[in-house]
C-alpha positions as CSV (number, residue, x, y, z in Angstrom):
1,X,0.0,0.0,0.0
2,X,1.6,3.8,-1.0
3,X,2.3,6.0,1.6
4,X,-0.1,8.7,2.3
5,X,1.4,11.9,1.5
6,X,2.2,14.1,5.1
7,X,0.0,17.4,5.1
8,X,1.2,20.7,5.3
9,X,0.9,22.3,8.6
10,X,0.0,25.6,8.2
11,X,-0.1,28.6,10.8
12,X,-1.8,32.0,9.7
13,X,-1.8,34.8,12.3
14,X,-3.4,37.7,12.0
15,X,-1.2,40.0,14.0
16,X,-2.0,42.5,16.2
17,X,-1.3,44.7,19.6
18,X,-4.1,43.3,21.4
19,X,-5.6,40.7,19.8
20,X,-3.6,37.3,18.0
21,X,-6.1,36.0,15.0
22,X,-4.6,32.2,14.9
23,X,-5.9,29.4,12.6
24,X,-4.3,25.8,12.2
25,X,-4.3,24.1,9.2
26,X,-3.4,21.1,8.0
27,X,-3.1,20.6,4.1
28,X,-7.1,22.2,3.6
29,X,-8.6,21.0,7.2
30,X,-9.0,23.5,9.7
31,X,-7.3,22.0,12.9
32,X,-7.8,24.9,15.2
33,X,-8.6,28.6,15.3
34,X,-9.0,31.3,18.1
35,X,-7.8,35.2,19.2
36,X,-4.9,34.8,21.7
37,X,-4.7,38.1,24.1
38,X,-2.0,39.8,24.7
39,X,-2.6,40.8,28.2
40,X,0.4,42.7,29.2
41,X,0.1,45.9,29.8
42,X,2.6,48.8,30.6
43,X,5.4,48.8,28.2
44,X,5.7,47.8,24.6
45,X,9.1,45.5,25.5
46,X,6.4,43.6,27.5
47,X,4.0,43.4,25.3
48,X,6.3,42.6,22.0
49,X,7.6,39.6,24.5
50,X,4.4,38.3,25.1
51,X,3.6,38.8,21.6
52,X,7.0,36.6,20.7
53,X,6.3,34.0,23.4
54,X,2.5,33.2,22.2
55,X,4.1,32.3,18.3
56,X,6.7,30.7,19.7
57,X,5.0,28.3,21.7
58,X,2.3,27.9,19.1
59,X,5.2,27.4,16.4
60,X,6.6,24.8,18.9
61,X,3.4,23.0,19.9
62,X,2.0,22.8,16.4
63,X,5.1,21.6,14.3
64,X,4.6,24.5,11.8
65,X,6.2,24.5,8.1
66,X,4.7,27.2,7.0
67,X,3.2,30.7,8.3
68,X,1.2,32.7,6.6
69,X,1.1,36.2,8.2
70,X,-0.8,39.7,7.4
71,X,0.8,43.1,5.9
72,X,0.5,45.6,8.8
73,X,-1.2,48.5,7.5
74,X,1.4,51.8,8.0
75,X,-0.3,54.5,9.7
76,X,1.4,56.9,12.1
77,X,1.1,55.9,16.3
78,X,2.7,54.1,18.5
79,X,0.3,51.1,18.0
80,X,1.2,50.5,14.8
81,X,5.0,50.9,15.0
82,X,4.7,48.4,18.0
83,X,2.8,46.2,15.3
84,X,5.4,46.6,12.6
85,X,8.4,45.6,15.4
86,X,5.4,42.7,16.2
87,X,5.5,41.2,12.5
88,X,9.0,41.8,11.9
89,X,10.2,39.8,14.9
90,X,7.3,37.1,14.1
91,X,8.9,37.2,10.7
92,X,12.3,36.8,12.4
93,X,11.6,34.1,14.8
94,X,10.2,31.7,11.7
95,X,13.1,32.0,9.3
96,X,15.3,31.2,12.5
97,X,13.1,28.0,12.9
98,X,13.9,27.4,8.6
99,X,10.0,27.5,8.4
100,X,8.8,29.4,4.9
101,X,7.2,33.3,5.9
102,X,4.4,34.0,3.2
103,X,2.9,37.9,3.8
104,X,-0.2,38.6,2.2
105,X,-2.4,42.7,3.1
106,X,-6.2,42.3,4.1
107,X,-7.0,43.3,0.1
108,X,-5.3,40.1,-1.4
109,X,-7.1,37.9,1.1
110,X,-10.3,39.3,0.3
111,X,-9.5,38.9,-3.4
112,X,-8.6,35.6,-3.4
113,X,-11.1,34.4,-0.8
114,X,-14.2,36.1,-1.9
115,X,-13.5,37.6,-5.6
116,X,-13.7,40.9,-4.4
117,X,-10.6,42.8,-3.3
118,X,-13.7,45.6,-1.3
119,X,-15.4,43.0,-0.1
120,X,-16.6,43.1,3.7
121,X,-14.9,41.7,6.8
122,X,-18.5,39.7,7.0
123,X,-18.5,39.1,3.7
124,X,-15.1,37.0,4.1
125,X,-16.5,35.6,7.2
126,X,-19.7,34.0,5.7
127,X,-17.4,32.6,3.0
128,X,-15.2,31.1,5.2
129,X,-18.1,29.4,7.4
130,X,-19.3,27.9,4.2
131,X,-16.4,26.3,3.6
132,X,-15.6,25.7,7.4
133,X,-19.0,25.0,9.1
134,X,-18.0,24.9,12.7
135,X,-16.9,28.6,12.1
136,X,-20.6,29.3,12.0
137,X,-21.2,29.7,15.5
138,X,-19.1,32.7,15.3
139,X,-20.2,34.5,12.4
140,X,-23.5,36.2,14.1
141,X,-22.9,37.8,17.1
142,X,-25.2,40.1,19.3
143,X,-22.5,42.8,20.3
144,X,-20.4,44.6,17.6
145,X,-17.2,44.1,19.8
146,X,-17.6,40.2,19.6
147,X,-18.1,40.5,15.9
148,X,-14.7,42.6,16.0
149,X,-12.7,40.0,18.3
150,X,-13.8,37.1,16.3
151,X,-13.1,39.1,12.6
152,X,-9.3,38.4,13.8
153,X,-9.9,34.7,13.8
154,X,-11.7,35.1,10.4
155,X,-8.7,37.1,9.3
156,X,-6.3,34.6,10.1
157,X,-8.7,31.8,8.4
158,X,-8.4,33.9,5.2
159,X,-5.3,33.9,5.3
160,X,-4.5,30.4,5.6
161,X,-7.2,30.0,2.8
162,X,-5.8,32.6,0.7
163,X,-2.1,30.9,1.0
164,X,-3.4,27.4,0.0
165,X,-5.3,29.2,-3.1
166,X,-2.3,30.9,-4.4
167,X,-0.1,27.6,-3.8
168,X,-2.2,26.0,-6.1
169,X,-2.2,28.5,-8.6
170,X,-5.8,29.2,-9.6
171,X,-8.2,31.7,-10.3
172,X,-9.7,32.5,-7.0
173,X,-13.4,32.3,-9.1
174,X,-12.6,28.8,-10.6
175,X,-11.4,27.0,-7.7
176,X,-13.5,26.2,-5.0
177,X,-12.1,24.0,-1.8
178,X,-13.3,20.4,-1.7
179,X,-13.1,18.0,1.5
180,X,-13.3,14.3,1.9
């Protein structure tokens, strides 16, 4: 009998100062997603080492060969230079490990996922629950800051979607994700 070909293990993160959108996959199963806080407060040292310890345990614990990260955007506070010193020592931390760094921005993920490069954060997040059913539970939520801290999981989703999409190099509008 052949050997079964080893899946890809995949981690996407959706970065972030506060809030850590994770997903898991393996080949195209979802294995796990969730937001990871960052609880420190105070300094950013603190933070960016809590930030560093998170991925590196879920790097370690998770046998990772590939992460798939998201562009920070570049506006001008201290939030988002902390985030650019976040994804740059994420960024680091993987190549140390020899594990392959693919970045993709919030518009690339939304074109590949849904078509549309201006579709909606819900947009991308109904998508993804079709494809991922036990996302559903979720999607609707009855405060807007719940639908905020779960659109970080559904970012990092996307993104591991978005990866396996462009690794097999089709049209985002032909190619549709099949499980067995």
């Amino acid at each position: 009998m052949p050997k079964r070909k080893k899946q890809i293990r995949i981690l996407s993160l959706d970065p972030g100062t506060r809030y850590l959108g994770v997903c898991l996959l393996e080949g195209k199963k979802l294995c796990h997603s969730e937001v990871k806080i960052l609880k420190t407060r105070g300094s950013p040292k603190k933070r960016l080492e809590e930030g560093r310890r998170i991925v590196s345990d879920l790097i370690k614990d998770y046998r990772v060969q590939v992460l798939v990260i998201e562009k920070p955007f570049f506006f001008w506070s201290k939030q988002s230079n902390l985030l650019n010193i976040l994804v740059e020592e994420i960024k680091f931390l993987a190549k140390k490990k020899k594990i392959k760094v693919y970045e993709f921005s919030p518009r690339t993920v939304r074109k590949s996922v849904c078509g549309n490069g201006n579709a909606t954060k819900k947009d991308m997040a109904k998508f993804l629950a079709s494809i991922y059913p036990e996302l559903r539970i979720r999607l609707n939520q009855n405060r807007r800051y719940k639908e905020i801290y779960w659109g970080h999981m559904f970012d990092a989703v996307g993104l591991g979607v978005c990866y396996l999409k462009r690794e097999r190099n089709t049209k985002c509008r032909s190619y549709h994700l099949r499980f067995a």
